[in-house]
C-alpha positions as protocol buffer text, in pm:
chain_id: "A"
residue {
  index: 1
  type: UNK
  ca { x: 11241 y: 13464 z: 1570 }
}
residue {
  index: 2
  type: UNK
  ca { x: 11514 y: 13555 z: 1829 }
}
residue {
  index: 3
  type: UNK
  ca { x: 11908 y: 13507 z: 1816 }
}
residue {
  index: 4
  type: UNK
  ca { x: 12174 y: 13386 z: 2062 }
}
residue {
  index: 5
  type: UNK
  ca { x: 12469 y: 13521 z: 2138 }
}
residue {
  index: 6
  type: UNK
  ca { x: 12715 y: 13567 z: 1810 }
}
residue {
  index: 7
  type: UNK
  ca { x: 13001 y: 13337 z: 1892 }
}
residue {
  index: 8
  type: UNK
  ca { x: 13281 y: 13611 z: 1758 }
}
residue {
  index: 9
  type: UNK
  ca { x: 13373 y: 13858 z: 2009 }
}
residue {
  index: 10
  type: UNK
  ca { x: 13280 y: 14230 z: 1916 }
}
residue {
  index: 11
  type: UNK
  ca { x: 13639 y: 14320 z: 2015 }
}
residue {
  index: 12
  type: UNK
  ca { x: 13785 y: 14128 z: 1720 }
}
residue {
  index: 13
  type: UNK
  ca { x: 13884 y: 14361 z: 1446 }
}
residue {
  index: 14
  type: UNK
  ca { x: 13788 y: 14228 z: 1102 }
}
residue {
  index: 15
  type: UNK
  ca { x: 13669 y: 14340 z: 729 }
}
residue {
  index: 16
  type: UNK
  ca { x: 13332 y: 14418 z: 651 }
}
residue {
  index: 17
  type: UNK
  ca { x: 13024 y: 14445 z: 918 }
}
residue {
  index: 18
  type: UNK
  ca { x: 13039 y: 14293 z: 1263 }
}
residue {
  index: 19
  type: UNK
  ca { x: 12847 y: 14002 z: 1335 }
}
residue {
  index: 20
  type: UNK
  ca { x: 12562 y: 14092 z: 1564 }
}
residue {
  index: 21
  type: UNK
  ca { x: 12377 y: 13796 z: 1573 }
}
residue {
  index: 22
  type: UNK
  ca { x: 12453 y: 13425 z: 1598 }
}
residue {
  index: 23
  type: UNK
  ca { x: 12204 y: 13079 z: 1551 }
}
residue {
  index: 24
  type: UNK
  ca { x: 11841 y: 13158 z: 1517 }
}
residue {
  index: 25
  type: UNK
  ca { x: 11636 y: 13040 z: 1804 }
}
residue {
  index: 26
  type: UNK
  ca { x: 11271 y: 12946 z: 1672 }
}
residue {
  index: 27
  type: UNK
  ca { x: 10982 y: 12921 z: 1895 }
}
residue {
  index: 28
  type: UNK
  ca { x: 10801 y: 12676 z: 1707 }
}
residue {
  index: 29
  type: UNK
  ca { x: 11151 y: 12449 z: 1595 }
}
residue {
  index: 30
  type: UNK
  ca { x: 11277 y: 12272 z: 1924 }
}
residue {
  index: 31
  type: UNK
  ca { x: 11527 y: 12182 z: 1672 }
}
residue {
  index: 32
  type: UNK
  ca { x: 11685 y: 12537 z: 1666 }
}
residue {
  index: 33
  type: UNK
  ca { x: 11681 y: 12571 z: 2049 }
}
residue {
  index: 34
  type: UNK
  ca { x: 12009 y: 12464 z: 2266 }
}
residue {
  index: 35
  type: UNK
  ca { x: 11975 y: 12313 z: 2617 }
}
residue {
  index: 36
  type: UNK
  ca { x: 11775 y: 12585 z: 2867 }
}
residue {
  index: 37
  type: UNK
  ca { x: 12054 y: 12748 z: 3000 }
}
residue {
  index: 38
  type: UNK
  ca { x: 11897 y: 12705 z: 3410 }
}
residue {
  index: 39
  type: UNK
  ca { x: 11556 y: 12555 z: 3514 }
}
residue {
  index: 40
  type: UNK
  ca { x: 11306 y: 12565 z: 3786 }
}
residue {
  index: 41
  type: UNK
  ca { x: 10979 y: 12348 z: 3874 }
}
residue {
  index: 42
  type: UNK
  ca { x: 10684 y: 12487 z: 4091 }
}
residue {
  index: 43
  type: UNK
  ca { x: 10356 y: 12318 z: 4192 }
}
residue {
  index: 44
  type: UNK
  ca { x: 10056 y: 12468 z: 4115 }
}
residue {
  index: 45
  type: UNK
  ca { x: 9705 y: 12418 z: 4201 }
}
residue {
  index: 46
  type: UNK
  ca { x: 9432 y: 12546 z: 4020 }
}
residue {
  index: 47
  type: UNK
  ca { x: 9080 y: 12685 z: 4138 }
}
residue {
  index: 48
  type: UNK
  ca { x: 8931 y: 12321 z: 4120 }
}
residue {
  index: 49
  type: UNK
  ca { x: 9166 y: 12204 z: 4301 }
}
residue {
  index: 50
  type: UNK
  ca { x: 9401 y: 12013 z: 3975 }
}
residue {
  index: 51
  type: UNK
  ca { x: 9805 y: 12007 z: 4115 }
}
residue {
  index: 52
  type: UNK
  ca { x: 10013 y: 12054 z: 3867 }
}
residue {
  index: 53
  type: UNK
  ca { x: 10373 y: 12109 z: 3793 }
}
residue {
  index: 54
  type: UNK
  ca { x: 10513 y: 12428 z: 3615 }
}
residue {
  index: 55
  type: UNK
  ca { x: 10848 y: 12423 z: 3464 }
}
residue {
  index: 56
  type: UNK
  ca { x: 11033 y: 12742 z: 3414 }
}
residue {
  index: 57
  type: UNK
  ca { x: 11329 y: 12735 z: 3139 }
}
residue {
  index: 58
  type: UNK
  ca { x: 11565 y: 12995 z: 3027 }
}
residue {
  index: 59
  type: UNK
  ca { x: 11852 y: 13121 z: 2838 }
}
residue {
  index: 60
  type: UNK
  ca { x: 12018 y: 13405 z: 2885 }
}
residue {
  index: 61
  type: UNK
  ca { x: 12155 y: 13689 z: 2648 }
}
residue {
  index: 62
  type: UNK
  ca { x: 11938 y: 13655 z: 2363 }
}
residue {
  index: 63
  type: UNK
  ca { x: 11853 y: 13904 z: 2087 }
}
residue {
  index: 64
  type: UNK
  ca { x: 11567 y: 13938 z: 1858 }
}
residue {
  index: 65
  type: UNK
  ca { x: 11607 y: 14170 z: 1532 }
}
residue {
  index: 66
  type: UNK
  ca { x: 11555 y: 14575 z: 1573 }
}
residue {
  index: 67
  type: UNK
  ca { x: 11533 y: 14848 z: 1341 }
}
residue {
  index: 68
  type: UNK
  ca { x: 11801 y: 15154 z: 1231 }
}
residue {
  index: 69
  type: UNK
  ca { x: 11676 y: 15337 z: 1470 }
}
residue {
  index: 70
  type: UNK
  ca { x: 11623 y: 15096 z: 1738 }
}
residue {
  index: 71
  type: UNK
  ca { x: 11949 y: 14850 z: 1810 }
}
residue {
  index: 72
  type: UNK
  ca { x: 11833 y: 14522 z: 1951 }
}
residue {
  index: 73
  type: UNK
  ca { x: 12119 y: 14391 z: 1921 }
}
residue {
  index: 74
  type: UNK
  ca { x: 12260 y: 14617 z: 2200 }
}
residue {
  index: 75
  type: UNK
  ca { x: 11979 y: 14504 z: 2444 }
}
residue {
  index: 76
  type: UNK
  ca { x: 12011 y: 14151 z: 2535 }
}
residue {
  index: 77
  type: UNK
  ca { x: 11736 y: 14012 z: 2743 }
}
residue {
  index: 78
  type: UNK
  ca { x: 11662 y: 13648 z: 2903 }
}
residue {
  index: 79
  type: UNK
  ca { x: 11416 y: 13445 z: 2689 }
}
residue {
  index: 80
  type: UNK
  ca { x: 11167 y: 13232 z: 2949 }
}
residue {
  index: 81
  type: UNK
  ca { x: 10970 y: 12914 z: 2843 }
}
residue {
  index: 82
  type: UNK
  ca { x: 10701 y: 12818 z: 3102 }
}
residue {
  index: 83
  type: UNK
  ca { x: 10515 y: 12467 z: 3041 }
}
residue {
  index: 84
  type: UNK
  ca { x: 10248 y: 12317 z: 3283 }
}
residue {
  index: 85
  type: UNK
  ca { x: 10225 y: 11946 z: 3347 }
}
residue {
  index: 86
  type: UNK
  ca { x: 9974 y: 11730 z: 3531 }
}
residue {
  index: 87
  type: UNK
  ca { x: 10113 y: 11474 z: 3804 }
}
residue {
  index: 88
  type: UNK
  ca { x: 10116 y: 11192 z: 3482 }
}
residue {
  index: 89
  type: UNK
  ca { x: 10326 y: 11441 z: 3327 }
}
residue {
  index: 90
  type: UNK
  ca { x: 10089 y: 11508 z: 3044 }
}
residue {
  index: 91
  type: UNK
  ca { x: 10076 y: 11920 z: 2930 }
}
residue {
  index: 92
  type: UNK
  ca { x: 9806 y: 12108 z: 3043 }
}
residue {
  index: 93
  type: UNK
  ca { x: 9835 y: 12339 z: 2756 }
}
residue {
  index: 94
  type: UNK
  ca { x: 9901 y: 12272 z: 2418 }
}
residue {
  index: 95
  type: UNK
  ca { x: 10183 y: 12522 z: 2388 }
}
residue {
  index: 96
  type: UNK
  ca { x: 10422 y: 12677 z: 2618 }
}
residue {
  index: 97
  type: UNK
  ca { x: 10407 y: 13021 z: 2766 }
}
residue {
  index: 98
  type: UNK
  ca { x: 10714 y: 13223 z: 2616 }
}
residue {
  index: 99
  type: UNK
  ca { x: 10828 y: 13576 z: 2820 }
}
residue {
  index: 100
  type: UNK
  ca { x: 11082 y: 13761 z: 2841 }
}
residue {
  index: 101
  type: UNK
  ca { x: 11313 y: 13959 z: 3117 }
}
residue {
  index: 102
  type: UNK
  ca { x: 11489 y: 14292 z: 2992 }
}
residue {
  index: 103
  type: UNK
  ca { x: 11672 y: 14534 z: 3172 }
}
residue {
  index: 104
  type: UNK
  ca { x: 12029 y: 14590 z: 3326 }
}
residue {
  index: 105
  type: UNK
  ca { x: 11959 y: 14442 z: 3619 }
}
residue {
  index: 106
  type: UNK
  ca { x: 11739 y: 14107 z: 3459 }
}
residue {
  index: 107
  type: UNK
  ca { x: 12036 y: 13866 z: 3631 }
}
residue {
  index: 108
  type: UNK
  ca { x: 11839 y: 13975 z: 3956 }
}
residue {
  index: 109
  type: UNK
  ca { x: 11486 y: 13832 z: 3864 }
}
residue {
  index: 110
  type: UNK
  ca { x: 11504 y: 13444 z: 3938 }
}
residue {
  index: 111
  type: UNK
  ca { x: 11246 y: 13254 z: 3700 }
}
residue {
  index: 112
  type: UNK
  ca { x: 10984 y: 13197 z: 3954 }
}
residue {
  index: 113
  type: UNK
  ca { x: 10960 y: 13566 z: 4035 }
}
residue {
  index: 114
  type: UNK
  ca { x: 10941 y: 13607 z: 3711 }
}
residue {
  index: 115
  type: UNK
  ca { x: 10651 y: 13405 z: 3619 }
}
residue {
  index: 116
  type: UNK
  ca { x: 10482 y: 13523 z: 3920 }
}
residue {
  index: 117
  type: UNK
  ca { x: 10521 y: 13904 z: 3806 }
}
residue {
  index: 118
  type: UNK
  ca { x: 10324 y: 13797 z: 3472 }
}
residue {
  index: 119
  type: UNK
  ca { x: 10045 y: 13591 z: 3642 }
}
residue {
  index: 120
  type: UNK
  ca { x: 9943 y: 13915 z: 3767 }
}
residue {
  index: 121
  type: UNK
  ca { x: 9906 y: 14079 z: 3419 }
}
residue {
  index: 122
  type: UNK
  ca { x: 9504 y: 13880 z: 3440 }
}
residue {
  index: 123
  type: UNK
  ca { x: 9414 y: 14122 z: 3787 }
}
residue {
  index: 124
  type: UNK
  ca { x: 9573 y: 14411 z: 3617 }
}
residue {
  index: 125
  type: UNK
  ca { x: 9421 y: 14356 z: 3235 }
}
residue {
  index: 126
  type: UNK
  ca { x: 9073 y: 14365 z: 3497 }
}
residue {
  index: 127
  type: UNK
  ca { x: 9195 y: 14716 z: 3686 }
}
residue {
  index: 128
  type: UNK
  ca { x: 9199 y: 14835 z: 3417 }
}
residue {
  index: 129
  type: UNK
  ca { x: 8903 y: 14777 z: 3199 }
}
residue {
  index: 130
  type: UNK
  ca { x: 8694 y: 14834 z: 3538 }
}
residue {
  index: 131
  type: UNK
  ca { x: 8884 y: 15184 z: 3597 }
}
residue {
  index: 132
  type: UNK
  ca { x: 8810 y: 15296 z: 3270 }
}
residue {
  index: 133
  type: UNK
  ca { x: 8444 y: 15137 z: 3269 }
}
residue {
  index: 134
  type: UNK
  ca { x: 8325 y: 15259 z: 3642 }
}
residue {
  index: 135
  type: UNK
  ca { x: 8603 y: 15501 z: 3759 }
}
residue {
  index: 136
  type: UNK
  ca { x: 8613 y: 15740 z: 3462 }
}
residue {
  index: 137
  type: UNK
  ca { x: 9027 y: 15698 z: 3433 }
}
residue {
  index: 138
  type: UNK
  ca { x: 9045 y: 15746 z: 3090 }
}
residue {
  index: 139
  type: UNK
  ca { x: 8761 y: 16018 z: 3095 }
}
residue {
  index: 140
  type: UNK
  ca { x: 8911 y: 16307 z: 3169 }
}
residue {
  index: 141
  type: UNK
  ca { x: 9046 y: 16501 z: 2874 }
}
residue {
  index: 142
  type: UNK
  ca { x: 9345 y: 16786 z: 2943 }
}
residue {
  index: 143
  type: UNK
  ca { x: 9666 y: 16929 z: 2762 }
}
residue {
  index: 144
  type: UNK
  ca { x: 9844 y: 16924 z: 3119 }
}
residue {
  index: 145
  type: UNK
  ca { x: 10024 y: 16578 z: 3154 }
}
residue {
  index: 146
  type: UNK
  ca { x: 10059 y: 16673 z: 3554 }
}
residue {
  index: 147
  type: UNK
  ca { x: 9646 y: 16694 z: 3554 }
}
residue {
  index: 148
  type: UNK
  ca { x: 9593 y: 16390 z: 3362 }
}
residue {
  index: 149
  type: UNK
  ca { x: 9837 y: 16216 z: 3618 }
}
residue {
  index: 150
  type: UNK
  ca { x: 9651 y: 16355 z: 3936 }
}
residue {
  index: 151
  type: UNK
  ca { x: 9325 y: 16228 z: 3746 }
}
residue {
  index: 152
  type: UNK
  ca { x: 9498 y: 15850 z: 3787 }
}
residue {
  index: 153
  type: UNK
  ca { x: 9569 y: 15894 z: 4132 }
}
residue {
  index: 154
  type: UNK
  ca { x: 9191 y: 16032 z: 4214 }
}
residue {
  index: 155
  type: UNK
  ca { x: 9066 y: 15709 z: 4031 }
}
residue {
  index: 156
  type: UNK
  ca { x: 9345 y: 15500 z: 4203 }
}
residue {
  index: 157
  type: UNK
  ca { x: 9219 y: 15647 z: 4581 }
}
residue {
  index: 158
  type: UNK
  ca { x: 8875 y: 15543 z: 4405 }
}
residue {
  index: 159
  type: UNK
  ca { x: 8961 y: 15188 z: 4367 }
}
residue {
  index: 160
  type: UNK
  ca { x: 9144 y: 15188 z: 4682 }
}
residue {
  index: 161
  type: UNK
  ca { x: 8838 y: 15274 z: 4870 }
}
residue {
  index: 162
  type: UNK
  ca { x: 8626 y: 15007 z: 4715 }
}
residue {
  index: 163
  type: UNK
  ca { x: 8861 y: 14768 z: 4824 }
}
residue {
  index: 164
  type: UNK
  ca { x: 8845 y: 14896 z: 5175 }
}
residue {
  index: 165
  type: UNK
  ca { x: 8453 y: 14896 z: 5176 }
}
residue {
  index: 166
  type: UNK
  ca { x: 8469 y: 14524 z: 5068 }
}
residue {
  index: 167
  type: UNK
  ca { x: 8478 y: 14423 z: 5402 }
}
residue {
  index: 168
  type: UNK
  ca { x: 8151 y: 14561 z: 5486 }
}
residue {
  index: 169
  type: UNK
  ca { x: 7970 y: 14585 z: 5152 }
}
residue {
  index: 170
  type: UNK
  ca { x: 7667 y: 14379 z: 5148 }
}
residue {
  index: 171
  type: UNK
  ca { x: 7631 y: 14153 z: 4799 }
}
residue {
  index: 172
  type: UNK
  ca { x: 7375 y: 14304 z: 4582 }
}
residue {
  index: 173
  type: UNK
  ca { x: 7264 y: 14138 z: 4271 }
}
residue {
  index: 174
  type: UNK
  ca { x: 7125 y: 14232 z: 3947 }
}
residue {
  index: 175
  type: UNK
  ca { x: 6814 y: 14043 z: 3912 }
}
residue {
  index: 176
  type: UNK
  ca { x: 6965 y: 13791 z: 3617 }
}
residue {
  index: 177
  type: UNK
  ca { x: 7289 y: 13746 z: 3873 }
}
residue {
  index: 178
  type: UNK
  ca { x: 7055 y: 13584 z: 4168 }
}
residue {
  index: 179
  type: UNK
  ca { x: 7101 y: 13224 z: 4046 }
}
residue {
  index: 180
  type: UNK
  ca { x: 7455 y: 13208 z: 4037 }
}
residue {
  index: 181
  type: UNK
  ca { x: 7640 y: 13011 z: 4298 }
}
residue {
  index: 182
  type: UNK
  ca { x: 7851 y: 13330 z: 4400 }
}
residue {
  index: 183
  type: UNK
  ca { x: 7495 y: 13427 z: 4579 }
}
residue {
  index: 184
  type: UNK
  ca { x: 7308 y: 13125 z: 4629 }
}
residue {
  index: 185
  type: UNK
  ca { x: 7572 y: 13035 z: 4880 }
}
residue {
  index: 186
  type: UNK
  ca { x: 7832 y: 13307 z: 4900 }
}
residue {
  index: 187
  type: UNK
  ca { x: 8139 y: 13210 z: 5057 }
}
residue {
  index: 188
  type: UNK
  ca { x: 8222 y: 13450 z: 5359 }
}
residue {
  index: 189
  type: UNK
  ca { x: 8605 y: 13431 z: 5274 }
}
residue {
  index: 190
  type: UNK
  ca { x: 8561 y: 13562 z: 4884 }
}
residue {
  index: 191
  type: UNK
  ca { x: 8564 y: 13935 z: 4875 }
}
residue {
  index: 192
  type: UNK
  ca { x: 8270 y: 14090 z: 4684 }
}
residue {
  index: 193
  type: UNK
  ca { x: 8408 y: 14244 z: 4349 }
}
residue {
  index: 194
  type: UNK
  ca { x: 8466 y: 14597 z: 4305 }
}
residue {
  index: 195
  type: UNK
  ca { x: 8173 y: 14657 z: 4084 }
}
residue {
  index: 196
  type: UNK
  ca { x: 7938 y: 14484 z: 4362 }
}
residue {
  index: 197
  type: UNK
  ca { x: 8072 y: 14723 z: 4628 }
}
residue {
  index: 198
  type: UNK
  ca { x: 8069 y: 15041 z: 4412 }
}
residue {
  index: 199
  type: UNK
  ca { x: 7629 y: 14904 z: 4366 }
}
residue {
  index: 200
  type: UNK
  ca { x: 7648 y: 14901 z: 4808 }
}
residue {
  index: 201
  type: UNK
  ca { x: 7890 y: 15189 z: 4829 }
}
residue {
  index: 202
  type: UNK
  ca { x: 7550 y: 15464 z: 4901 }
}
């Protein structure tokens, strides 16, 4: 559950505790939500070729509950809804995508960068389990924080170099991998994955 705004200024002087919070704001109780605050639509296309619409609402300068040691309520942030709708208008997904912007400078970030900046999380959430899996970048075990860091960047120049041997890496199949469309008729414009590169890379 988050919180807008309280509609009492902090300035005011008064008895008791101020108020830090004001109305709830419920994800799952469009009944607790005001009108988005600003808006934005972008088309989208998926893989098979689907347009869609994607509509991008916000409001600004909500909170969300912290602990004694940890004030949310001094830490305002900008609360994103992101919904995706076919060209009959129907929802592609059965709930919305909620995200949120924090940070100073968050008034900076329009809501289609935004959105953007997440879609990205799916190539890292892969980096990752590959650089761990293949490149060893959660291998190497040291009490130096600067070692462990040049470790990263090794793995990182690692990763970097598969990508640069893509162009040239020849597609090489495990035997149970032969069937799949990917190699019965590879398309010349689709880079071969990092893992396929790293089996050419001798």
């Amino acid at each position: 559950m988050f919180y807008q705004m309280p509609s009492d200024s902090f300035s005011i002087k008064r008895k008791g505790h101020p108020k830090w919070y004001g109305s709830p704001f419920k994800l799952n109780n469009p009944l607790t939500r005001p009108e988005p605050e600003a808006s934005e639509t972008v088309p989208f296309t998926f893989r098979n070729g689907r347009e869609c619409q994607v509509t991008i609402d916000a409001w600004y300068d909500m909170l969300m509950r912290g602990k004694r040691d940890i004030p949310m309520h001094n830490h305002p942030f900008t609360l994103l809804c992101v919904t995706v709708r076919d060209k009959n208008g129907k929802k592609v997904f059965a709930r919305p995508l909620w995200l949120i912007v924090v940070g100073q400078r968050r008034g900076e970030i329009t809501l289609t960068d935004a959105y953007e900046a997440y879609r990205h999380r799916y190539d890292l959430e892969h980096f990752f389990r590959f650089g761990k899996n293949r490149l060893l970048m959660a291998s190497y075990q040291t009490p130096e924080i600067e070692h462990e860091e040049n470790w990263w960047e090794i793995a990182g120049l690692a990763y970097v170099n598969l990508y640069t041997a893509a162009f040239l890496a020849n597609r090489i199949p495990y035997p149970w991998e032969r069937w799949l469309p990917d190699f019965k008729e590879p398309d010349s414009a689709t880079l071969p994955s990092p893992s396929m590169v790293q089996r050419d890379i001798p």
